[in-house]
GUNUPA-849999 format. One record per residue (C-alpha): residue in three letters; x, y, z. Coordinates in steps of 0.05 Angstrom, whole numbers, plus 5000, padded with zeros to 4 digits. Layout:
N
ALAXYZ...
This chain:
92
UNK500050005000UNK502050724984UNK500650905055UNK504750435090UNK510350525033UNK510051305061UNK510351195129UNK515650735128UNK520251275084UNK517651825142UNK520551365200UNK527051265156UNK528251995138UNK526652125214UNK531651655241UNK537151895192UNK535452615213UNK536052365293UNK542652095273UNK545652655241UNK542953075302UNK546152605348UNK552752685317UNK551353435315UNK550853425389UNK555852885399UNK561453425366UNK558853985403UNK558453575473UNK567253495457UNK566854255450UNK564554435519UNK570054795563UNK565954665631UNK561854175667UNK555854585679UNK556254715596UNK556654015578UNK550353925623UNK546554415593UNK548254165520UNK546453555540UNK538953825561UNK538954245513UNK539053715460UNK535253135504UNK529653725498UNK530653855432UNK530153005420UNK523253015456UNK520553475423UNK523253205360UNK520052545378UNK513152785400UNK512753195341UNK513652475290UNK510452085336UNK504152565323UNK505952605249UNK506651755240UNK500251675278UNK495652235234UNK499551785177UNK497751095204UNK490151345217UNK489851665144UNK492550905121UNK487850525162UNK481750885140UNK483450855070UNK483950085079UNK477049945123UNK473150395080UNK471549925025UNK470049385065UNK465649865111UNK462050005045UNK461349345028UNK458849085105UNK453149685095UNK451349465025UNK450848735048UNK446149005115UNK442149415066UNK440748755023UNK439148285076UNK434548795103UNK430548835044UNK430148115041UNK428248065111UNK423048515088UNK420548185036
């Protein structure tokens, strides 16, 4: 499925982008002169990370929902159509 195709290049892209950001951080945690630096580079990108994370986490889950929906719909079309038949020939 298209769907599932796109979210599984969204969850690659994102954990090539958490990589790179990792080394970012990695480099720039060798930089700091001081230990109260280095602890604030380090929350600074843990925060950053969270974010980061809630932020795909919402984006993969509006994807997933989109995907799913797409997927029942026909056969929620088909269960009505099938209710609406035997109706009538419960009716009959």
């Amino acid at each position: 499925s298209g769907g599932l195709q796109s979210i599984a290049q969204e969850v690659a892209g994102y954990s090539k982008r958490a990589l790179e950001r990792t080394a970012s951080a990695a480099h720039g945690l060798t930089q700091a002169k001081t230990a109260p630096e280095l602890f604030q580079l380090q929350n600074e990108f843990a925060r950053a990370e969270f974010n980061a994370a809630i932020a795909e986490v919402a984006k993969l889950s509006e994807a997933m929902f989109k995907t799913i929906t797409a997927v029942f719909e026909p056969l929620q079309k088909q269960a009505m159509a099938a209710a609406q038949i035997k109706d009538l020939m419960d009716g009959s």
